[in-house]
VOZALUM-856043 format. One line per 4 residues: their letters; for each residue z, y, x of N, C-alpha, C. Coordinates in steps of 0.02 Angstrom, whole numbers, plus 50000, padded with zeros to 5 digits. Example, Ala and Ser with C-alpha at 12.3 -4.5 7.8 and 13.67 -1.06 7.14 Angstrom:
2
as> 50390/49716/50660/50390/49775/50615/50390/49835/50660  50354/49888/50642/50357/49947/50684/50394/50002/50645
end
This chain:
354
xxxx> 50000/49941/50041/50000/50000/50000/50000/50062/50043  49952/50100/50027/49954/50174/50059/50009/50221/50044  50051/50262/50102/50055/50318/50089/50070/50370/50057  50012/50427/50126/50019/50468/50075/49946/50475/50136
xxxx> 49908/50535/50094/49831/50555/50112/49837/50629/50142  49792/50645/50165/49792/50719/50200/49769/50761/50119  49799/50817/50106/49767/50856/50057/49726/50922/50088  49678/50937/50065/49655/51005/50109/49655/51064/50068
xxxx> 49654/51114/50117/49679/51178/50118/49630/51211/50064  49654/51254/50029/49594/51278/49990/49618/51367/49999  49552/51385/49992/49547/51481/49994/49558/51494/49934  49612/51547/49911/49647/51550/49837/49584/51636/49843
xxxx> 49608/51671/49885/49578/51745/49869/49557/51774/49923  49518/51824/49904/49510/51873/49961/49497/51940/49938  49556/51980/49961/49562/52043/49909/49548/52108/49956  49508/52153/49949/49501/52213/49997/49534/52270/49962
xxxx> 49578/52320/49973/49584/52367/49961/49594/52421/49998  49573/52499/50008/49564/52523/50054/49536/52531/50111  49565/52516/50166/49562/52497/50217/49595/52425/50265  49638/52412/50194/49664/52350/50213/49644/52266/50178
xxxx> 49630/52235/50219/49593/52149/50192/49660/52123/50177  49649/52096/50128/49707/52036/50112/49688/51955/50103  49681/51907/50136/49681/51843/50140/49721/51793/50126  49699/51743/50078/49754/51713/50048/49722/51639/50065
xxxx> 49777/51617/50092/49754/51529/50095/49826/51498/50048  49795/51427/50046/49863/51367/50013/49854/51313/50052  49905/51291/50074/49913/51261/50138/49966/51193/50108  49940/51125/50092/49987/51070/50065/50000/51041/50123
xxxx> 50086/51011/50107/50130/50951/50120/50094/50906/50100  50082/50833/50138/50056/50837/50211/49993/50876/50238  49999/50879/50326/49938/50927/50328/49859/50890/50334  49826/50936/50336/49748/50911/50361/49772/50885/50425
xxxx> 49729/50865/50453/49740/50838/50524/49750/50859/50595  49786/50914/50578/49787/50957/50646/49820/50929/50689  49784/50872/50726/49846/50831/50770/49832/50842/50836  49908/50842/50893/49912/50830/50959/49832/50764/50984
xxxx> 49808/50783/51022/49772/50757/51056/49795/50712/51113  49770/50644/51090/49786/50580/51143/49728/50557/51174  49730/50553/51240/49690/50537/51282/49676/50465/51267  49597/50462/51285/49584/50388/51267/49604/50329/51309
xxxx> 49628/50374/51397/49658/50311/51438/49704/50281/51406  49744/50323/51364/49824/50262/51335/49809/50239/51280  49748/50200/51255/49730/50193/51206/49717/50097/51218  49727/50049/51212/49713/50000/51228/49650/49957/51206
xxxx> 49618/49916/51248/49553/49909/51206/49565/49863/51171  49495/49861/51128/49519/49801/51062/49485/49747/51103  49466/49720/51148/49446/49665/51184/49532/49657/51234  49584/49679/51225/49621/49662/51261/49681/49617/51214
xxxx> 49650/49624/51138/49713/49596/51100/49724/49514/51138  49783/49494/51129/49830/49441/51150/49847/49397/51107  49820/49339/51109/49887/49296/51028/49930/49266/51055  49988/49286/51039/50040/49268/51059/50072/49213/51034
xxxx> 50066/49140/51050/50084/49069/51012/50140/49069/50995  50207/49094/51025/50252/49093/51013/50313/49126/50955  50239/49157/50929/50301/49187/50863/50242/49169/50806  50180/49128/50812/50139/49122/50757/50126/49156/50704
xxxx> 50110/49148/50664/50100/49193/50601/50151/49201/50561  50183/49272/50569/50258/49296/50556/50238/49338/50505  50268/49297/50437/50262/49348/50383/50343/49365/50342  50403/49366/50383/50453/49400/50353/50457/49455/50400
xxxx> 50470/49513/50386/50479/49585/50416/50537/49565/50460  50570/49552/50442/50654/49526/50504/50633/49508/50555  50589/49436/50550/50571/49398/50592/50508/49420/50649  50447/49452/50599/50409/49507/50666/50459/49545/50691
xxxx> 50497/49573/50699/50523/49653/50717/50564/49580/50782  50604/49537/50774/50638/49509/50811/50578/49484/50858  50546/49452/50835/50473/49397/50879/50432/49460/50921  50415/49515/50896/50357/49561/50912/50389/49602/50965
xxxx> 50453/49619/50937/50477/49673/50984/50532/49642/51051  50513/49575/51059/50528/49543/51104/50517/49517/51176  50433/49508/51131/50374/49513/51194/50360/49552/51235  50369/49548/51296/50377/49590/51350/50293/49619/51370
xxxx> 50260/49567/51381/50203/49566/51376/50154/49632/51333  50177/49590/51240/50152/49645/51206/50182/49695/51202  50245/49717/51210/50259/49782/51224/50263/49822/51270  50238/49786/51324/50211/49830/51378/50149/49851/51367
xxxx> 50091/49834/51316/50021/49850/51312/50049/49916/51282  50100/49923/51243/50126/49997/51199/50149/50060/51242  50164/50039/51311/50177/50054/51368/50170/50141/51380  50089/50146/51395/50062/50206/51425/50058/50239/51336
xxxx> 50044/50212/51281/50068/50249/51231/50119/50304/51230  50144/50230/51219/50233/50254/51197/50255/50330/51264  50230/50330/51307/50254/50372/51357/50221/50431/51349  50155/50440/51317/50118/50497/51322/50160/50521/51227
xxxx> 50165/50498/51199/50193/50515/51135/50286/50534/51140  50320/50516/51176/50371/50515/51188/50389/50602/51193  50448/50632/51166/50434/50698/51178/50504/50705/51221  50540/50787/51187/50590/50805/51215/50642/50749/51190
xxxx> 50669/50738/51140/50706/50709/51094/50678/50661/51042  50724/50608/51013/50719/50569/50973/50682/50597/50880  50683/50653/50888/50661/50690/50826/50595/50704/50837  50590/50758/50911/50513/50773/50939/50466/50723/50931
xxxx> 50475/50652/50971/50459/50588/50994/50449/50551/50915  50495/50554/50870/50471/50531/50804/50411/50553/50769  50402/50628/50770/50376/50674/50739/50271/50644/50764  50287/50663/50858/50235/50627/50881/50199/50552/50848
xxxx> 50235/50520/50852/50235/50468/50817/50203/50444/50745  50210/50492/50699/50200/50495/50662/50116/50530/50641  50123/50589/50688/50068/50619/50695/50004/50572/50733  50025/50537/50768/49970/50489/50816/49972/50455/50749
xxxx> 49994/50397/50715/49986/50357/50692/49938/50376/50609  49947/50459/50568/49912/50484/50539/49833/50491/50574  49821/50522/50619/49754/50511/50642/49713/50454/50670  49756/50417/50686/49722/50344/50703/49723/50265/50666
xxxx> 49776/50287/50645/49783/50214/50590/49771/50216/50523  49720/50196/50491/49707/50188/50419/49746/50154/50395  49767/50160/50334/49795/50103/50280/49725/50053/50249  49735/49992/50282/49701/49923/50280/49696/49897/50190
xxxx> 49674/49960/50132/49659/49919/50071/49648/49861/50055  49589/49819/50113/49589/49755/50098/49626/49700/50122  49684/49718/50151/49727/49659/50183/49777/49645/50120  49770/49578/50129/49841/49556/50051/49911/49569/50100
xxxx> 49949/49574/50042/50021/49597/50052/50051/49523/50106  49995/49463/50056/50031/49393/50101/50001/49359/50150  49963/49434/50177/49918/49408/50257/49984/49420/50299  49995/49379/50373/50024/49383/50419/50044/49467/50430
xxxx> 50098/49471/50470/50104/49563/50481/50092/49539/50568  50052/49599/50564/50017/49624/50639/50080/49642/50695  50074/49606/50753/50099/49644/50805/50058/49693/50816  50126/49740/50829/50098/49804/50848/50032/49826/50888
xxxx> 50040/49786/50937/49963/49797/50977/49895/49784/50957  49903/49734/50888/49834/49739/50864/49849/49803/50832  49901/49803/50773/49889/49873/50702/49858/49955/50764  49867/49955/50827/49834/49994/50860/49769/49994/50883
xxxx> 49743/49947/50914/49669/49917/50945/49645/49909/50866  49656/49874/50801/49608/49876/50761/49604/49940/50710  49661/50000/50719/49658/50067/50695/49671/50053/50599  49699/49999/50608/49727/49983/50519/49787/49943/50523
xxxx> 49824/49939/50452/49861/49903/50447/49890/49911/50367  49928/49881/50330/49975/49896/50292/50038/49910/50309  50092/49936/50244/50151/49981/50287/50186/49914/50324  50185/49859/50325/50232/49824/50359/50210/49821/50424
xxxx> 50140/49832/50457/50117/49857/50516/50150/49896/50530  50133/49964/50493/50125/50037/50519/50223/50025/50542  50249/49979/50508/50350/49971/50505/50357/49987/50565  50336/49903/50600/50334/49860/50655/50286/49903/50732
xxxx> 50248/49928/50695/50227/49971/50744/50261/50043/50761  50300/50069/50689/50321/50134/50734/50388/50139/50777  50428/50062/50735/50488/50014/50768/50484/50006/50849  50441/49972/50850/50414/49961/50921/50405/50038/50980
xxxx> 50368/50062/50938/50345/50130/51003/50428/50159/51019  50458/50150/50959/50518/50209/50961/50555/50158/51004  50567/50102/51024/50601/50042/51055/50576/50058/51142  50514/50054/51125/50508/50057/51185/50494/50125/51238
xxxx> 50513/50174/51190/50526/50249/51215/50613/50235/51246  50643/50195/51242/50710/50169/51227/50749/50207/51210  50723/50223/51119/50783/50247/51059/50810/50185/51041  50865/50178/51030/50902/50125/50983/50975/50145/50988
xxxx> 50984/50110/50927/50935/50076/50866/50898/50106/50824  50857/50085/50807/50803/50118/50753/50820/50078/50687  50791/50100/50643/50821/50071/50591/50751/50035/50531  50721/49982/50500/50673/49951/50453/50701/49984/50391
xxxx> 50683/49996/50341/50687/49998/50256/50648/49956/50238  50677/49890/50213/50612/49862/50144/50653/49886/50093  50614/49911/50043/50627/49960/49987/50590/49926/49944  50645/49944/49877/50598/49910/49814/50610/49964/49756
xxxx> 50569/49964/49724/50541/50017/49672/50557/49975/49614  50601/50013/49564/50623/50013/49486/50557/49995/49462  50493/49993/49451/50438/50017/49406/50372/49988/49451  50406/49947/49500/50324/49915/49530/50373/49828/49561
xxxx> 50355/49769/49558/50343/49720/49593/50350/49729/49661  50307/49759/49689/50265/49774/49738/50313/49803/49787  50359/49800/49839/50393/49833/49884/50352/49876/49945  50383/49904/49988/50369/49945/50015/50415/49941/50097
xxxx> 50395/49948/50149/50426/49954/50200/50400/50014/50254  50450/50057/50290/50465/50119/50312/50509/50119/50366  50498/50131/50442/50534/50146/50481/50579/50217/50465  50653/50198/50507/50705/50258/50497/50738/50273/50570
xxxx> 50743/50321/50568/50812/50342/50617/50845/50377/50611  50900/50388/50605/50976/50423/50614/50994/50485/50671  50995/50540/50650/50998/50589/50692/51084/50620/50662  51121/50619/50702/51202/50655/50681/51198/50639/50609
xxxx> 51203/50556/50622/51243/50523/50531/51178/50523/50486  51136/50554/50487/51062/50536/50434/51008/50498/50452  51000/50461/50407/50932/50438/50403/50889/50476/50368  50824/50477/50420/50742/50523/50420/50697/50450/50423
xxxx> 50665/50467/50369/50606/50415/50367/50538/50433/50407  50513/50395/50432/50452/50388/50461/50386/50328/50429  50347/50359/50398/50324/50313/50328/50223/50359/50358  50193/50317/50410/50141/50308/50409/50108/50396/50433
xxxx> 50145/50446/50388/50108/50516/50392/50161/50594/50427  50145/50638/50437/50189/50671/50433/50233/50698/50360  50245/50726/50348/50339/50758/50403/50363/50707/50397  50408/50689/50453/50473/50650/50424/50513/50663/50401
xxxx> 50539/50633/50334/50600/50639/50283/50672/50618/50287  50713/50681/50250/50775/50653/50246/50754/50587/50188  50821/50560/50178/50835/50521/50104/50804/50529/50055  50828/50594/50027/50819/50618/49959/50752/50646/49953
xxxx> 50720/50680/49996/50653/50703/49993/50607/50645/49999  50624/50580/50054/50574/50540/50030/50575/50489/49949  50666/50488/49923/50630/50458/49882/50586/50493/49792  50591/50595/49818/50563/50614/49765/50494/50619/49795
xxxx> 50477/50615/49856/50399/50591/49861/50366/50541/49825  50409/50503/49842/50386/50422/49791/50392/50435/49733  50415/50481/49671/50442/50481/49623/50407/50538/49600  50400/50583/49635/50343/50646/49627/50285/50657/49652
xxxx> 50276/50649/49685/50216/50690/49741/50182/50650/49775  50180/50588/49762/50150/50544/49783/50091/50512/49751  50048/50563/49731/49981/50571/49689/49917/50512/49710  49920/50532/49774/49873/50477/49818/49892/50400/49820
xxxx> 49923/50389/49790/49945/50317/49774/49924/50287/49702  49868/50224/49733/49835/50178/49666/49891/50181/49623  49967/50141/49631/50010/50129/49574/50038/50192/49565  50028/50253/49572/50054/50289/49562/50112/50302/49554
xxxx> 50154/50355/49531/50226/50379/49540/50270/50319/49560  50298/50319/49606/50363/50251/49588/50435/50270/49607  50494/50244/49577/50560/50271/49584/50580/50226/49645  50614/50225/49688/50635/50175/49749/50710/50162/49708
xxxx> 50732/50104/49708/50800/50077/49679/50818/50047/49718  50833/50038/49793/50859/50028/49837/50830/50003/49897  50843/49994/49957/50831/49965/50010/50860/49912/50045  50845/49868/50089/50889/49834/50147/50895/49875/50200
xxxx> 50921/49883/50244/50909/49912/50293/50934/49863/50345  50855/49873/50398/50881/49830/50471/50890/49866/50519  50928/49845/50563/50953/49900/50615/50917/49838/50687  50878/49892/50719/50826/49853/50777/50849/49900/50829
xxxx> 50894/49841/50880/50956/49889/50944/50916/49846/50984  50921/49866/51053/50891/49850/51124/50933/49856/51174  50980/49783/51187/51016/49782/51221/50999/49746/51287  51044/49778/51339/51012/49718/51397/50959/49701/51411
xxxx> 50903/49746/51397/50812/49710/51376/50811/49674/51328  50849/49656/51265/50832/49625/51214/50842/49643/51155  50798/49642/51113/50811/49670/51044/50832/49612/50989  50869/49649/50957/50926/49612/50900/50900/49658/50827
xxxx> 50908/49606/50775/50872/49644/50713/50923/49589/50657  50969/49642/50638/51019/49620/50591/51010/49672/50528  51024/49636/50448/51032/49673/50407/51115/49728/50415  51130/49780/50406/51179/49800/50394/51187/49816/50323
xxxx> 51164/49824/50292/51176/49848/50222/51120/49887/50182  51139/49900/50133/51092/49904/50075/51088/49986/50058  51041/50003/50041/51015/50078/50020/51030/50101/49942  51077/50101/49884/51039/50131/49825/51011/50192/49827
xxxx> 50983/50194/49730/50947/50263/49756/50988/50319/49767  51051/50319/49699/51083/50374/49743/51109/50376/49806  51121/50334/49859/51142/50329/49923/51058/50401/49934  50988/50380/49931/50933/50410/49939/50964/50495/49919
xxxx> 50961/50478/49849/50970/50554/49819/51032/50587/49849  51083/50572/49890/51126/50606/49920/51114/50635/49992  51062/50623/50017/51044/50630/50068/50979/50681/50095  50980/50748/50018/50939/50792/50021/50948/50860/50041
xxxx> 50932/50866/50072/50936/50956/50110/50909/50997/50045  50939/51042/50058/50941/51126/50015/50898/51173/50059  50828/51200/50047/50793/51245/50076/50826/51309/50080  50843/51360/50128/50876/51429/50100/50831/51481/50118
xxxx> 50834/51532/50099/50810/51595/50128/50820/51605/50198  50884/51592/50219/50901/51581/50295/50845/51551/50313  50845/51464/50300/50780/51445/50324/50706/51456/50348  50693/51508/50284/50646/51507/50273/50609/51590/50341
xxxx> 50682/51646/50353/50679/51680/50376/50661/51642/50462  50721/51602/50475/50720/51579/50527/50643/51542/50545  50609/51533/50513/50555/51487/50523/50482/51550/50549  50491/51592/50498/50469/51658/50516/50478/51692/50587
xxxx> 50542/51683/50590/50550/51724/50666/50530/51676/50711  50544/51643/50720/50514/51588/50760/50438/51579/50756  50391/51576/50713/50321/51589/50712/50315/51648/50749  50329/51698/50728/50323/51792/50771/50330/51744/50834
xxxx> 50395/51728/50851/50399/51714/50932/50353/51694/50952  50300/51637/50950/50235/51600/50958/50201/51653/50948  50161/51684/50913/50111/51739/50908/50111/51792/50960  50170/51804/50970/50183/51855/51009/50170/51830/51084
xxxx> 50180/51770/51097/50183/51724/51162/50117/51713/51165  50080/51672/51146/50024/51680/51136/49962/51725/51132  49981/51786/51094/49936/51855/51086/49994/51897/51126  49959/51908/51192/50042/51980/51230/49998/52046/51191
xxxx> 49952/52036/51175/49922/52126/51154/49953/52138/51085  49998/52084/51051/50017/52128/50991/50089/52140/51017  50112/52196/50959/50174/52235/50971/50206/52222/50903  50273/52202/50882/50284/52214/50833/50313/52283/50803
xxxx> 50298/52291/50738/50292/52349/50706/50317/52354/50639  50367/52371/50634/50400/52392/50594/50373/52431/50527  50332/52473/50535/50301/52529/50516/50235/52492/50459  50199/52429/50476/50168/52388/50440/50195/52327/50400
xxxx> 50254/52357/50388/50306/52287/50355/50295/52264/50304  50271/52327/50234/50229/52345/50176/50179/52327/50178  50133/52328/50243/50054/52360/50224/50037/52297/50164  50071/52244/50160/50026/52207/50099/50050/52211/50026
xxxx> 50117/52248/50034/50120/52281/49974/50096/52350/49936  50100/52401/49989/50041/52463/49976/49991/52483/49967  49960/52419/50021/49863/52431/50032/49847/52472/50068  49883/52519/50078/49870/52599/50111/49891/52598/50186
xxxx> 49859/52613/50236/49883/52614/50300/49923/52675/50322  49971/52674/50343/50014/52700/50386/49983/52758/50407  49975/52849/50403/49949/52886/50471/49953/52845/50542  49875/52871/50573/49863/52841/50619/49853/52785/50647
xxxx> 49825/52747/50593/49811/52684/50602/49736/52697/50580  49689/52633/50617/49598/52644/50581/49597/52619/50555  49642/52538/50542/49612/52502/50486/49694/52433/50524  49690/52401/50456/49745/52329/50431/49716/52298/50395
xxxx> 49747/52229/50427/49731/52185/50363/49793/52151/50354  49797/52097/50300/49856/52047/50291/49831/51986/50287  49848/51915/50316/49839/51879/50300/49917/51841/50253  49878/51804/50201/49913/51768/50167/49923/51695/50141
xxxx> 49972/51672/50180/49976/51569/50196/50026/51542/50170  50002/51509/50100/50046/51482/50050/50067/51399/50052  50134/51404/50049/50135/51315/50084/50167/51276/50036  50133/51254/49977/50198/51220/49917/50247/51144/49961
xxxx> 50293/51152/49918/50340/51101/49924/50361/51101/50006  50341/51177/50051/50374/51159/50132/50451/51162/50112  50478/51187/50061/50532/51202/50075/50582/51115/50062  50536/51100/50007/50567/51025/50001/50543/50965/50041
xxxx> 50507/50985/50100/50512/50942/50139/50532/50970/50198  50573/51018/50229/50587/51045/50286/50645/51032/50284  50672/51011/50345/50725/50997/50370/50750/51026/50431  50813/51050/50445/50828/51106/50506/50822/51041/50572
xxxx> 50825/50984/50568/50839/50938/50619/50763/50935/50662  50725/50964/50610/50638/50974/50621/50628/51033/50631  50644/51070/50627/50622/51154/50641/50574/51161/50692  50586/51144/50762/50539/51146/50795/50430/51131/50754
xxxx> 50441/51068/50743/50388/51038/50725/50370/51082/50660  50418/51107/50604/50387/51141/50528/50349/51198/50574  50390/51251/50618/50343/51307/50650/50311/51299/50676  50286/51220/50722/50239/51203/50744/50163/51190/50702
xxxx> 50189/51161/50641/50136/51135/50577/50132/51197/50552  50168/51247/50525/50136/51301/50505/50085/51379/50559  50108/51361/50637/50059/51382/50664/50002/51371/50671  49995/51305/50680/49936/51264/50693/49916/51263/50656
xxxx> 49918/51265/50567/49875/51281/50519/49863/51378/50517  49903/51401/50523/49866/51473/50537/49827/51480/50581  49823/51448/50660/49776/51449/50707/49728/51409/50684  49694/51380/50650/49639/51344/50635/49595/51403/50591
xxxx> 49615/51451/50573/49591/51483/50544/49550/51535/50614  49464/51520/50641/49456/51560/50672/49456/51615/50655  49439/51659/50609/49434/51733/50607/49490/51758/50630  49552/51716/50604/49615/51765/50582/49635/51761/50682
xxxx> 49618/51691/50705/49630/51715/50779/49595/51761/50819  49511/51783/50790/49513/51828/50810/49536/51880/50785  49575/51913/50727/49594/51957/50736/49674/51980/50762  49697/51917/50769/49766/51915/50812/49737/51928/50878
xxxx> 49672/51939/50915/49669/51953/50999/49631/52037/50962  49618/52052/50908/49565/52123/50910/49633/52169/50890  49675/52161/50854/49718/52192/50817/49793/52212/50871  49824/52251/50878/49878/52275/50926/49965/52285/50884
xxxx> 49941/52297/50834/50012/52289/50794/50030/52216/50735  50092/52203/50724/50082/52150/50680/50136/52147/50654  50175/52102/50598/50219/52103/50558/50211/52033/50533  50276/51998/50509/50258/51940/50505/50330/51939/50458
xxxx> 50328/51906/50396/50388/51888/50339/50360/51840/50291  50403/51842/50240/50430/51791/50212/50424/51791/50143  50407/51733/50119/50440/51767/50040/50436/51675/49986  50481/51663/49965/50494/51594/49935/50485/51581/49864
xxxx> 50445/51538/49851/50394/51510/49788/50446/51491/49753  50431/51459/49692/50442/51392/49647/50421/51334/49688  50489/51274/49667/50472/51203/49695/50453/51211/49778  50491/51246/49809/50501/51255/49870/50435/51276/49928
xxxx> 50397/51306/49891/50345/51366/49896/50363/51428/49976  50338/51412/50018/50338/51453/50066/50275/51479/50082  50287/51565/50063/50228/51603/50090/50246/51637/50162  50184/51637/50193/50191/51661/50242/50154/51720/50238
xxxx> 50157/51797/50278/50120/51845/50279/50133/51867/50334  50064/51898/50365/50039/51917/50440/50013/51987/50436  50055/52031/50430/50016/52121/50434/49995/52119/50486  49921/52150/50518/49894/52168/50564/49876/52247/50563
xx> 49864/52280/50612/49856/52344/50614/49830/52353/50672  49779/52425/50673/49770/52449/50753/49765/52537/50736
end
């Protein structure tokens, strides 16, 4: 079962008044594909896959994660991966993770639920898998970055048969899911993904009514994969962050910081703080514009444990926009704020001036 799908960006307006342009984009949770770039040396070839006799065709999730992530062998092919994806921290390094595995790994429609689950080193060399791959594979990279323990979810849904499995990890007492795409989720936000917003899915909406959870530790060079206990949903629903204005400011200043690092010819300016509420330029200015970058539901999927990566995803979708970078190198003044939607709606706005 898939996911979730890239949604793309759509142009809401483009409003001139005066002397000042106003540009409006909408920018969805998850993004288009603006992903970190992986070199094809750490990429393994698909003439190098391995069958490994000794764990045969492993179709309980317990039992790959114990058999797969054992093999020294195959997890050394994960090797020069795992190292080029690996970041500052266990959050950074997840985030990566997630992002590599969105641009390169399809969700495998035609594999049955009761085909064998892939060691990791094929669900990479053949660029598909279902989620008990994508599990086992993001289990693995994060193992052999040596995080542990990492944590499995098989999860089962109130309203489908059909279960579901999702790598986790625990950052100061929480579990953040890692489920095939970006962002990674607290608890509660992934299970109103599943329950809301999870449009791109054949069975559509589904409620999660609990989990197993396996805990996959790497001791001594060996990995151990024990159930500890069980997930309900409210255990899920207690485990949701509150978006604030704080947030949302902080995320802002932190973008300025990047712009500013990036473009040294702008200055910030006080004086254009309005210009997209007035229209009217300032004496002494020749001309402004505003751009305007609307992001539904960032607020209900942002998490402060992620901050880095949300200002990273919301730059990198403003920089894809060539014009607007050129007019972040033509333009000398700038202004950059805030302002918070319905259903956790983050706009972003960029005054420019010269």
């Amino acid at each position: 079962m898939r996911g979730r799908g890239s949604i793309s960006k759509t142009l809401v307006a483009t409003l001139a008044v005066f002397l000042v342009l106003v540009l409006i984009f909408s920018n969805s949770f998850p993004a288009e594909k603006l992903r970190k770039s992986i070199s094809s040396e750490y990429l393994p070839k698909a003439k190098e896959i391995v069958s490994h006799p000794s764990c045969g065709d492993v179709h309980s999730l317990e039992r790959a994660l114990e058999c797969y992530l054992n093999d020294q062998t195959a997890m050394k092919e994960l090797g020069n991966l795992a190292l080029q994806l690996k970041g500052k921290d266990v959050a950074e390094s997840a985030w990566n993770v997630v992002e590599w595995e969105d641009s390169h790994i399809s969700y495998d429609s035609s594999k049955s639920p009761a085909s064998p689950i892939q060691r990791p080193i094929e669900t990479v060399q053949r660029g598909r898998g279902i989620c008990v791959d994508y599990a086992v594979l993001t289990a693995a990279l994060l193992i052999e970055m040596n995080y542990s323990p990492v944590y499995v979810l098989d999860i089962n849904f109130s309203n489908s048969p059909t279960g579901h499995a999702a790598t986790a990890i625990r950052i100061n007492g929480t579990y953040f899911v890692l489920d095939q795409h970006p962002p990674v989720m607290d608890l509660g936000t992934y299970w109103k993904y599943w329950a809301y917003w999870n449009n791109g899915s054949p069975r559509g909406n589904l409620e999660i009514s609990g989990a197993v959870v396996y805990e996959v530790k790497k001791v001594d060079g060996s990995v151990t994969v024990r159930s500890v206990g069980k997930l309900t949903a409210q255990d899920f629903l207690s485990e949701d962050y509150s978006f604030t204005a704080d947030d949302a400011h902080r995320v802002v200043v932190d973008l300025l910081a990047v712009l500013l690092k990036r473009h040294p010819n702008l200055h910030l300016d006080r004086k254009i703080s309005n210009l997209d509420e007035s229209k009217i330029l300032p004496p002494g200015y020749s001309s402004g514009k505003t751009w305007m970058f609307s992001f539904p539901l960032f607020g209900e999927y942002y998490n402060p444990v992620f901050h880095r990566e949300f200002v990273d995803y919301v730059y990198r979708n403003i920089a894809s926009k060539p014009s607007l970078v050129e007019d972040l190198k033509s333009y000398s003044h700038v202004w950059v704020k805030d302002k918070l939607g319905e259903n956790g709606k983050l706009v972003v706005i960029i005054n420019l001036a010269k």
